[in-house]
C-alpha positions as CSV (number, residue, x, y, z in Angstrom):
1,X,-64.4,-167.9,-170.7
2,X,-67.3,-165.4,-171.4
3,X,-67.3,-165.5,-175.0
4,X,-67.3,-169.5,-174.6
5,X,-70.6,-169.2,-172.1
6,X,-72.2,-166.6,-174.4
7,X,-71.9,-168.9,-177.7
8,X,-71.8,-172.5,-176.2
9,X,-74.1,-172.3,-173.5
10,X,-71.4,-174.4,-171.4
11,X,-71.3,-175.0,-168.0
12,X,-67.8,-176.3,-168.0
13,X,-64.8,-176.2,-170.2
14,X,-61.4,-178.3,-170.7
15,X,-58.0,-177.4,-171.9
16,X,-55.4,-179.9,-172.9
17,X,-51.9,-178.3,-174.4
18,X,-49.1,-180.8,-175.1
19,X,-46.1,-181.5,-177.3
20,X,-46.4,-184.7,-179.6
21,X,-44.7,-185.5,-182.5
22,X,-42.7,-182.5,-183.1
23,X,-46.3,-180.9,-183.1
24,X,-47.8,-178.2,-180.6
25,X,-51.3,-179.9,-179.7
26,X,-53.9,-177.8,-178.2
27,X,-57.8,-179.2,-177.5
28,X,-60.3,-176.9,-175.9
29,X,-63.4,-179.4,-175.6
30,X,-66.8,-178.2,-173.5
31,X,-70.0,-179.6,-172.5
32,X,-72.3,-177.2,-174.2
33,X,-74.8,-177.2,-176.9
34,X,-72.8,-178.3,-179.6
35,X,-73.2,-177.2,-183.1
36,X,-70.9,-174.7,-184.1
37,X,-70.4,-174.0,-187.5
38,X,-67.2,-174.8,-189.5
39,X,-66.6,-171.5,-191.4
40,X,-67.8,-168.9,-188.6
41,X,-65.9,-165.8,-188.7
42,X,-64.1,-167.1,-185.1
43,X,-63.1,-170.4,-186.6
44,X,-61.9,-168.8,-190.1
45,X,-59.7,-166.5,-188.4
46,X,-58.0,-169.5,-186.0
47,X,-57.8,-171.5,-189.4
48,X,-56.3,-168.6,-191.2
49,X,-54.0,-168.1,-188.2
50,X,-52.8,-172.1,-187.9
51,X,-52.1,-171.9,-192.0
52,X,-49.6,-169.5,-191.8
53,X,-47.8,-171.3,-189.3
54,X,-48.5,-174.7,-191.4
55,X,-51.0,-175.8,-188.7
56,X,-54.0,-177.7,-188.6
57,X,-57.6,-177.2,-187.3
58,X,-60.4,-179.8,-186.2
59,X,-63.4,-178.7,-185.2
60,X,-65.8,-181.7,-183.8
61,X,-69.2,-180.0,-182.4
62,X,-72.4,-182.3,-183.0
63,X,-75.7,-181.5,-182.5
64,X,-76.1,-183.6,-180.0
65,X,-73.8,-181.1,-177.4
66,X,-70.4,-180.6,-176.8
67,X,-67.8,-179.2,-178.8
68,X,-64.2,-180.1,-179.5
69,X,-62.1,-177.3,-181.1
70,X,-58.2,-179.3,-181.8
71,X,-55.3,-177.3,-183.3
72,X,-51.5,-178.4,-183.8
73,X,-48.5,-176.6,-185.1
74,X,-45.1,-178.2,-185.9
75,X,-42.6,-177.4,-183.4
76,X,-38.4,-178.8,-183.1
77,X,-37.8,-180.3,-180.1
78,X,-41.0,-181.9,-178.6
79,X,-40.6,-183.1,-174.9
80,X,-43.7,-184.5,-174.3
81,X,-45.0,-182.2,-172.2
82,X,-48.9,-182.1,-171.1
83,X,-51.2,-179.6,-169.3
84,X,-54.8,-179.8,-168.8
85,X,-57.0,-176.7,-167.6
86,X,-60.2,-177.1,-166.0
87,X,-62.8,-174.6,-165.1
88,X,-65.4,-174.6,-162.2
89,X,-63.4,-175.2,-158.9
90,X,-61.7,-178.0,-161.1
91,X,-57.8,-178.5,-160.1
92,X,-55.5,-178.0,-162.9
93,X,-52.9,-180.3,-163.8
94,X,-49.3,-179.8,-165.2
95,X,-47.5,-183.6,-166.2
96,X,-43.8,-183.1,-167.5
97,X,-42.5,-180.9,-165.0
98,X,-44.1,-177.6,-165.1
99,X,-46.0,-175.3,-162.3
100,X,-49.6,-175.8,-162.5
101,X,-49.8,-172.7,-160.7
102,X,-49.4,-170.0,-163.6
C-alpha cells in the first residue's frame, strides 16, 4: 500500500471483493485526505482497463477525506462470494467459503 500512503495520506485502508449480480464487485475505500481527481493518469488507465472488459468505474473521494474507488466487471456464474481486506493489524475476513489466509 505505498503508493496509497504516498498519494492519500491514509492511515488505514479497506478492501471489499465480491460477486453480485453476475458482476465482479471490487471497493477499495480509505480514510485519507480525499480529493482525488477523476481523470488522473492512475484512474484513466483503471477506466480504460474496466472498458475493455465492459466494466464500470466509480470514484467517490470528497474534499472532506476519504476516498472510495468501486469497480465491477460482468462475470457467469456469480456465487455470492465476499472478502474484505483490512490493513493495520486489522483481521481479514473471507464469507462464502474461502481461506482468509491467502
Amino acid at each position: 500500500m505505498a503508493i496509497h500512503s504516498a498519494h492519500a495520506h491514509a492511515g488505514r485502508a479497506w478492501v471489499t471483493i465480491a460477486e453480485r449480480d453476475g458482476r465482479l464487485l471490487v471497493e477499495i475505500r480509505d480514510d485519507g485526505i480525499g480529493g482525488a481527481v477523476r481523470g488522473g493518469r492512475g484512474l484513466l488507465g483503471i477506466e480504460d482497463r474496466l472498458a475493455a472488459l465492459d466494466g464500470r468505474l466509480r470514484v467517490d473521494s470528497p474534499l472532506a477525506g476519504g476516498t472510495v474507488i468501486a469497480a465491477s466487471i460482468p462475470l457467469p456464474g456469480s456465487a455470492g462470494r465476499v472478502a474484505h481486506v483490512g490493513q493495520h493489524r486489522e483481521h481479514a475476513a473471507m464469507l462464502g467459503g474461502g481461506r482468509a489466509d491467502v
